[in-house]
C-alpha positions in Angstrom: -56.3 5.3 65.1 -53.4 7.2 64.2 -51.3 3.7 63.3 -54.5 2.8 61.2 -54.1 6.2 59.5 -50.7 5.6 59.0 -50.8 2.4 57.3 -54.0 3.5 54.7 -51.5 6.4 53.8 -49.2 4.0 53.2 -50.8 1.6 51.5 -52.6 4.2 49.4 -48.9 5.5 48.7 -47.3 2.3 47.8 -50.7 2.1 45.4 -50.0 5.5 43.7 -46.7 4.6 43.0 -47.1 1.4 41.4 -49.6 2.6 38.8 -47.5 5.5 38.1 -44.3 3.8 37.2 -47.0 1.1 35.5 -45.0 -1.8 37.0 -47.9 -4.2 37.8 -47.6 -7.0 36.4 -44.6 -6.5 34.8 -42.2 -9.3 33.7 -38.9 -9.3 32.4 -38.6 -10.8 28.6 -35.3 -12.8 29.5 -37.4 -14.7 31.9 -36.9 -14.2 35.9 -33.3 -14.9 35.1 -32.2 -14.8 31.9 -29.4 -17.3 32.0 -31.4 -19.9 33.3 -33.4 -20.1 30.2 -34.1 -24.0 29.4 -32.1 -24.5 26.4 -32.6 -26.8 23.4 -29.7 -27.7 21.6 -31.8 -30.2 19.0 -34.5 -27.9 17.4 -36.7 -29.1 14.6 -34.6 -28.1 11.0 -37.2 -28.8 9.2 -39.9 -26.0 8.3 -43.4 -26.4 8.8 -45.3 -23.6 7.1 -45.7 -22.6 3.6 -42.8 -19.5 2.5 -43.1 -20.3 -1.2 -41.4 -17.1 -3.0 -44.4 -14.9 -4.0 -43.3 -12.1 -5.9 -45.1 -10.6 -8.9 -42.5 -9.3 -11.2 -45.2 -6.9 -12.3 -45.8 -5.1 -8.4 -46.1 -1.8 -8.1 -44.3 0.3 -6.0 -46.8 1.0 -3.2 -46.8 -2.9 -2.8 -43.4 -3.2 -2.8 -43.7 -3.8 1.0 -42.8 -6.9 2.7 -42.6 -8.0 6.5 -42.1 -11.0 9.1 -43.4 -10.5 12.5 -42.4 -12.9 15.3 -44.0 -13.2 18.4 -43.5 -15.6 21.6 -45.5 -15.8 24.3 -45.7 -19.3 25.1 -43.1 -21.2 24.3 -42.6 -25.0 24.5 -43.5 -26.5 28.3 -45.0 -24.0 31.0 -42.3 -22.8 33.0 -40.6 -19.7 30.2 -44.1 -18.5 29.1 -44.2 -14.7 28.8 -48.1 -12.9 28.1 -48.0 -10.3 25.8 -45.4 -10.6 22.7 -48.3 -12.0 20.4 -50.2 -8.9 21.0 -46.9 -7.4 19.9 -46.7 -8.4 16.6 -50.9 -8.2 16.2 -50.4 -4.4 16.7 -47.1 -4.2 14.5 -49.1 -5.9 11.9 -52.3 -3.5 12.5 -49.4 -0.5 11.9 -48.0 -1.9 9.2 -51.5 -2.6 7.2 -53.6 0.5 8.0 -51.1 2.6 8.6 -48.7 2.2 6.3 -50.2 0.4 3.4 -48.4 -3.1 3.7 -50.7 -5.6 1.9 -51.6 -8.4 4.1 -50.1 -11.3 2.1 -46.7 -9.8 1.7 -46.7 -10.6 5.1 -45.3 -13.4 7.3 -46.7 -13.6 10.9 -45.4 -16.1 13.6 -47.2 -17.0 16.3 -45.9 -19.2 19.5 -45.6 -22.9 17.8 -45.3 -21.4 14.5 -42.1 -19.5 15.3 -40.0 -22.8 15.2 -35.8 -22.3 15.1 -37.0 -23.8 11.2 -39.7 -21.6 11.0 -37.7 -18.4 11.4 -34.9 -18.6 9.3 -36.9 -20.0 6.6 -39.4 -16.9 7.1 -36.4 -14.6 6.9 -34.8 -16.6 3.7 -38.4 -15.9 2.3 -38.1 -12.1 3.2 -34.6 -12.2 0.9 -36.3 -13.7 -1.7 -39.2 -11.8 -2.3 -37.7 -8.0 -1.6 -35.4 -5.9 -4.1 -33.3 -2.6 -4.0 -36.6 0.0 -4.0 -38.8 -2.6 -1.4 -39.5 -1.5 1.9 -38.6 -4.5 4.1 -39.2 -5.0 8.3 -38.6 -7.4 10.3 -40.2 -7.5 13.7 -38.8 -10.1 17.3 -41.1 -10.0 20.3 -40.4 -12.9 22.8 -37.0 -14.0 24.7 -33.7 -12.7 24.3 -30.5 -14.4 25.8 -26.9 -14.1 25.6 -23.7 -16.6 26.0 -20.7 -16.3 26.3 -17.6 -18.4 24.0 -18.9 -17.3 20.6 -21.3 -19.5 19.9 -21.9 -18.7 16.4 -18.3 -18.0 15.4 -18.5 -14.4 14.7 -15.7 -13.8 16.9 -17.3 -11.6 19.9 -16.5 -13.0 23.0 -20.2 -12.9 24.2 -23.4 -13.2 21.6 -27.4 -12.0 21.8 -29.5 -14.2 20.5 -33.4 -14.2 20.2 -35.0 -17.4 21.3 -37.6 -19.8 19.2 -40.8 -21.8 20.5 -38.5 -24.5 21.3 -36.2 -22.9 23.2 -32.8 -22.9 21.0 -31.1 -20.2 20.0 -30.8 -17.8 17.0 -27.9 -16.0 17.6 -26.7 -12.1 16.4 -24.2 -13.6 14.3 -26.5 -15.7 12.4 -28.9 -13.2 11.9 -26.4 -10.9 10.6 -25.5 -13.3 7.8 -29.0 -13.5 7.1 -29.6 -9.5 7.0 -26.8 -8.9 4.7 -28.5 -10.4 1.8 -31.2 -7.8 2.1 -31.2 -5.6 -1.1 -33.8 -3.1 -0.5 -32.8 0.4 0.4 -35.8 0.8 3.0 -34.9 -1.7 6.1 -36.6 -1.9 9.7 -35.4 -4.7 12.1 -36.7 -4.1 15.2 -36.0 -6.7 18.6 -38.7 -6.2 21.5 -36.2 -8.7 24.2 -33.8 -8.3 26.6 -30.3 -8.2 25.3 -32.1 -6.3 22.4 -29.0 -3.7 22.4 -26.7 -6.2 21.4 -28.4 -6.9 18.3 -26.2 -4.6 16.3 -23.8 -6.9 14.1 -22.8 -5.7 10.6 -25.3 -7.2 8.5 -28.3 -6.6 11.0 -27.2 -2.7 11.1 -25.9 -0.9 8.1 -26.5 1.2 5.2 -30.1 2.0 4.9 -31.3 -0.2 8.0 -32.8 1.3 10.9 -32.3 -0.8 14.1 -34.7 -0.3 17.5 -33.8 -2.4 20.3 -36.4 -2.4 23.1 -33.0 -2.0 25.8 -29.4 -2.0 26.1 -27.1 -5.4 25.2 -27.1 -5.7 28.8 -30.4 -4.8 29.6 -34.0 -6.3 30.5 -37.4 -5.9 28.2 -40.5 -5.5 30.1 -43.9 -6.3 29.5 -47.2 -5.6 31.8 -50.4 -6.2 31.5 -51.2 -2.5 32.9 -50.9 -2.3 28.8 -51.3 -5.9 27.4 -47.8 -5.4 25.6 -44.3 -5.1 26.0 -43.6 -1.3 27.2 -41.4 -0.8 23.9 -43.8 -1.9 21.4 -46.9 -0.1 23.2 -44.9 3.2 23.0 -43.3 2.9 19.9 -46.2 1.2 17.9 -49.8 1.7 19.7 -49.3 5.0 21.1 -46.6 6.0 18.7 -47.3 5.1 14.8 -51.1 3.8 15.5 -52.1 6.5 17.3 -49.7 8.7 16.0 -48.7 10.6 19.3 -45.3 9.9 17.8 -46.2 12.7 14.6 -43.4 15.0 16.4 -43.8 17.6 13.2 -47.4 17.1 12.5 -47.4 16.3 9.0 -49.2 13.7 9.5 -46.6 10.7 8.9 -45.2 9.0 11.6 -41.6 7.8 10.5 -39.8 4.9 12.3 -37.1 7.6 14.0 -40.1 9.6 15.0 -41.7 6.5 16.9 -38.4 5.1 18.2 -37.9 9.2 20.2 -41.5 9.2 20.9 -40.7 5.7 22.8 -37.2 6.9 24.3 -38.9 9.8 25.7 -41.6 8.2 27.7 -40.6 4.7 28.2 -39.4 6.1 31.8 -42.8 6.3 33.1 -43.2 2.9 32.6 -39.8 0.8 32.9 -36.2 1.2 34.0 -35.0 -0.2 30.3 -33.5 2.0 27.8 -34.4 1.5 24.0 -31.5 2.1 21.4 -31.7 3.1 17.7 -28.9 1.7 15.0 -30.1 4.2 12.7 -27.9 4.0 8.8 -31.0 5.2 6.8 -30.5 8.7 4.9 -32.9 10.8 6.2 -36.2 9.4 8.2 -37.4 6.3 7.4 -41.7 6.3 5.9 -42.8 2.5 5.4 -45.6 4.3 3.8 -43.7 5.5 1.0 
């Protein structure tokens, strides 16, 4: 009896802990093992969806808003498939709507097989076009992140992030950087829910009035769990954090991204070993509301 005992303690221990530390079901968004990502060197170059520049010349400021979300849960074959980085970008897109006044057709929102190598450098060529100096601009990853070694892009680091597109190729920092330069407006949010995230800080993707949030450190891991149907980042920094606004550290009833992005570092530690980091070039806090 007293070995049965024993063992229910245990168990009931083991049980305890596991829900506190909210690791069931968690899986890492660099895949078991991040290097061993498939990867396609010959992704489609040709773009699929519609990203016809729509700008009114006439918009007001309040509409002045414009965003691409990216989300990747499952990605091209079986065997790389992560669960929850569509739910991701539903709730950054829920935030960015009701929260903070984005109109829904200012923004781009890739799903799996829509976020094609294609797709998401013409989605982000789109974003350039449309925006100006007084726009409020974000762009939002949720799937893989990778990283490689020999400067793949030729930016001239010795080892390179990269976010990773349905088809398994890569985007790397460098690129993206090049891309994220061209942004005029003086309201930025580029936020990477991946592992690696931390190295996503080349000039160009950081800078003057950009704020950067990285889900963990450049040589860090990005959970997700089904114990919240997200990725732990995103829940805390978006659903708990802007949405719900838990994140409304002065109570003035704005959440700003720096305020989400603390409320987030604060607490992720209940959930996850990973440890966010903020770029953060923007005078003052940044309001996508505004």
């Amino acid at each position: 009896m007293r070995r049965i005992t024993l063992c229910l303690v245990a168990a009931a221990t083991l049980v305890l802990l596991l829900c506190a530390s909210g690791t069931a079901g968690t899986r890492v968004r660099g895949g078991v093992t991040p290097p061993d990502l498939p990867l396609n060197e010959n992704p489609s170059l040709i773009p699929t969806m519609d990203f016809t520049p729509n700008r009114d010349p006439s918009i007001t400021v309040g509409q002045d808003k414009w965003a691409v979300l990216v989300g990747i849960s499952d990605y091209y074959g079986s065997s790389s498939d992560l669960e929850f980085c569509d739910d991701d970008v539903y709730d950054c897109k829920n935030a960015l709507i009701n929260k903070y006044g984005f109109p829904q057709a200012n923004i781009k929102t890739l799903i799996d097989g829509q976020a094609t190598h294609a797709n998401i450098l013409a989605a982000i060529d789109w974003l350039i076009s449309v925006e100006g100096p007084n726009s409020t601009v974000v762009f939002f990853y949720s799937g893989h992140g990778s990283n490689a070694s020999g400067d793949p892009d030729g930016d001239g680091e010795t080892k390179d992030e990269s976010i990773v597109p349905w088809e398994l190729s890569r985007i790397y920092d460098g690129t993206l950087a090049q891309k994220f330069a061209q942004l005029e407006s003086a309201h930025v949010w580029i936020s990477f829910d991946s592992c690696f995230g931390g190295g996503m800080n080349d000039p160009g993707i950081t800078g003057p009035n950009k704020v950067d949030t990285m889900a963990c450190s450049e040589t860090g891991y990005s959970y997700e769990s089904e114990s919240v149907q997200n990725g732990f980042y995103t829940y805390l920094l978006v659903e708990e954090g802007m949405i719900q606004g838990k994140a409304d550290s002065n109570r003035d009833g704005v959440v700003t991204v720096e305020e989400a992005f603390t409320y987030c570092k604060n607490n992720i530690k209940k959930y996850s070993p990973q440890r966010p980091v903020m770029n953060d070039q923007y005078p003052g806090d940044l309001n996508l509301g505004l």
